[in-house]
N, C-alpha and C positions, 0 to 999 in steps of 0.2 A: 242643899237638896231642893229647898225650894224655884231655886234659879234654874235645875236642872232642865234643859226645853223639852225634854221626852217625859219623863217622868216629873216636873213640876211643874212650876208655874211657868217658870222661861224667862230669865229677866239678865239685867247686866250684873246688878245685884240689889240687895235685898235695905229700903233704909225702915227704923223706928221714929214713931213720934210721938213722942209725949207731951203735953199741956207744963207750960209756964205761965207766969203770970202776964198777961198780954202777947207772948212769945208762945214759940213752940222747938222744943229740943228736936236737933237730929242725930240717929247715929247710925252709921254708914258702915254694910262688908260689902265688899268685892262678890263676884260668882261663885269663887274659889273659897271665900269663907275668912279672907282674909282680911283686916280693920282697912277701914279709908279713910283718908283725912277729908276731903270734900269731892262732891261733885257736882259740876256746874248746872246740865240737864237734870240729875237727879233733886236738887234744892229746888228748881222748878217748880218741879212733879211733887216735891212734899208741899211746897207752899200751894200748889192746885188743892192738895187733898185738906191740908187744914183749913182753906177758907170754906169749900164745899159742905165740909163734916161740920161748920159751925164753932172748931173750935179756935179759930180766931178771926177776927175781923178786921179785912183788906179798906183802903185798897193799900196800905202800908203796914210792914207789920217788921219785927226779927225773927230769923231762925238761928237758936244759939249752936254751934259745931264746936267739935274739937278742936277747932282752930279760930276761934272765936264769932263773935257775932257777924251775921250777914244780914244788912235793911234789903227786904221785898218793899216790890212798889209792881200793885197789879195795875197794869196800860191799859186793859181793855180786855174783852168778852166776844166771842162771837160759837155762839152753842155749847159745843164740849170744849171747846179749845181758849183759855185764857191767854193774854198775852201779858208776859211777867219780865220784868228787870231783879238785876240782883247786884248790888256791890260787890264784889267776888270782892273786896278788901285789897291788902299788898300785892302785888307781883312784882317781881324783882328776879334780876341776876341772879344768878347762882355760880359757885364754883364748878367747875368740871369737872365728874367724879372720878377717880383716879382710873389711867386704861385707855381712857375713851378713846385715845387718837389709836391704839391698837383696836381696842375691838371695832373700828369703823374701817379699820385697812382691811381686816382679817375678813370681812362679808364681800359677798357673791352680789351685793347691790349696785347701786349706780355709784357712780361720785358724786359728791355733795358739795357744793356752791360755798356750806356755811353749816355751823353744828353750835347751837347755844344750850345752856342749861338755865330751866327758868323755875321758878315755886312761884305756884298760884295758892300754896297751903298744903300743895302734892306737890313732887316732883318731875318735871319733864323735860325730856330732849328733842329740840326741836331743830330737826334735818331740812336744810332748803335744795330744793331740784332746780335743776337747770332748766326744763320743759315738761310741759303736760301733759305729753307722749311717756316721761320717764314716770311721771305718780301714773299715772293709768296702767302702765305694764308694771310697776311694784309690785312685788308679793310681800304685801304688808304680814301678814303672818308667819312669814318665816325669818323675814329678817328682824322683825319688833318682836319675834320670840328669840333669835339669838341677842338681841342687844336688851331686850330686860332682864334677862336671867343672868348677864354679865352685870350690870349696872343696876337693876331694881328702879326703874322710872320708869313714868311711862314715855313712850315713845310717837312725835308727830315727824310726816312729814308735809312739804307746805311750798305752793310753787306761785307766786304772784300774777294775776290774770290781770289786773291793774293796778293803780294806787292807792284803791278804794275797796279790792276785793282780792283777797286771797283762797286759793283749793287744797284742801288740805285731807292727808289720809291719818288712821292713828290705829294705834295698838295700845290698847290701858293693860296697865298695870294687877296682873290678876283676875282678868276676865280673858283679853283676844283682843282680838280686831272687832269695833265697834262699830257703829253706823255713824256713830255722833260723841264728841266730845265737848263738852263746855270746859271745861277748866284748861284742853288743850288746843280748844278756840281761841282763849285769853293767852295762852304762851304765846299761839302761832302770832298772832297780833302784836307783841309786845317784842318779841326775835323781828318780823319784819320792819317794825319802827329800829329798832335800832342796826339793822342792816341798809336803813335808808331806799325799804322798799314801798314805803306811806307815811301818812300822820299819826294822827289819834283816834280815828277811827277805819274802820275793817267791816264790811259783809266776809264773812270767814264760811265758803261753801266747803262744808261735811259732805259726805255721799249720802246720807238718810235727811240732809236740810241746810238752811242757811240761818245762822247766830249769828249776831249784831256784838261786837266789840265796841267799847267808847275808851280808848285809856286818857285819864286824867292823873297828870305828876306820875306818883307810886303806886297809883290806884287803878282798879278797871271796873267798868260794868258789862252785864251781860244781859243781852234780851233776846229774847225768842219764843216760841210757842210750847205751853204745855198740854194735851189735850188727855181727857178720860175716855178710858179704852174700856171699861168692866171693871166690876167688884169681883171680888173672888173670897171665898170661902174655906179658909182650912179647916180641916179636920185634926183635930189635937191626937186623937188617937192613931188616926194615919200616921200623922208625922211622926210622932215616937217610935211606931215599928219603923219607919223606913229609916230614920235616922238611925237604929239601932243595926241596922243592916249594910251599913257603911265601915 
């Protein structure tokens, strides 16, 4: 309810944070109310608020997840907006989830260059275009809502503008089409390394911004900007009627 953009607050989804001992826990839903295992933008935005709020001290620190611990290391400051790295931990290959090469014939999309599956700690499929012309006319929402509902990933696709810089669109998993993925920044990144479209690092340009990929071996990092937009204030009483009217 909270996510809802008309009647809530309006978000992609909703994370908690709780106080550990030097650390701070996160636990992550979806829009849709469903659990997440991580989010790359979203680990940001909590590490912004816990150094803010005091209750941890940068410029290094962990957020523990469901998928284990992430090291923050805050870059730097400039007003509301901090600049934050995060070990996003393992990424790796994945199998391909059974179907795939059907559900990729069976859509009304472009042809795909290359189709990997990767876990950043989530799952995702990451589709490469042949041109720039074909991710700008994508209808990412219709097609990353037939291929999540088939498959349950979420869904990138990702067209190399050079060796250093990949464009990329996406559709998460339980929300829609997003502006911004982190954790499908670090896929797109780690699919074009191993398509032999770059190295070890990526500017990976979103439509809402550009995230810094570094992959090292099995491992990635993520950097980019988190900024404070407002506090907001629930109403505990609101929210139980409206939740109750669901």
């Amino acid at each position: 309810m909270l996510c809802n953009r008309r009647l809530g607050v309006g978000a992609d989804g909703i994370m908690r944070m709780s106080a550990l001992d030097g650390a701070v826990k996160m636990e992550l839903r979806n829009a849709d109310g469903s659990p997440a295992e991580m989010s790359g933008n979203g680990i940001r935005c909590l590490a912004q608020a816990g150094i803010r709020s005091g209750l941890v001290e940068g410029p290094s620190f962990v957020v523990v997840s469901v998928v284990g611990e992430r090291r923050i290391s805050l870059l730097g400051r400039s007003g509301s907006t901090d600049f934050i790295e995060v070990d996003m931990g393992e990424v790796v290959l994945t199998e391909d989830p059974p179907g795939l090469e059907k559900v990729l014939e069976m859509g009304e999309g472009p042809t795909y260059l290359g189709a990997l599956s990767v876990s950043v700690g989530n799952p995702h499929l990451v589709l490469q275009l042949g041109t720039e012309g074909e991710l700008a006319g994508l209808d990412a929402a219709a097609e990353g809502s037939r291929i999540e509902a088939a498959l349950g990933c979420n869904v990138e696709w990702v067209v190399p503008r050079s060796a250093a810089t990949l464009a990329m669109k996406v559709f998460e998993r339980g929300v829609g089409v997003t502006a911004a993925c982190g954790t499908g920044s670090v896929a797109v990144a780690l699919a074009a390394r191993e398509w032999g479209l770059g190295g070890d690092s990526f500017e990976v340009e979103n439509p809402g911004g550009v995230l810094g990929v570094r992959l090292e071996g099995g491992r990635a990092a993520l950097a980019g900007p988190a900024t404070h937009v407002g506090d907001v204030e629930v109403d505990e009483e609101w929210l139980s009627e409206a939740l109750g009217c669901l």
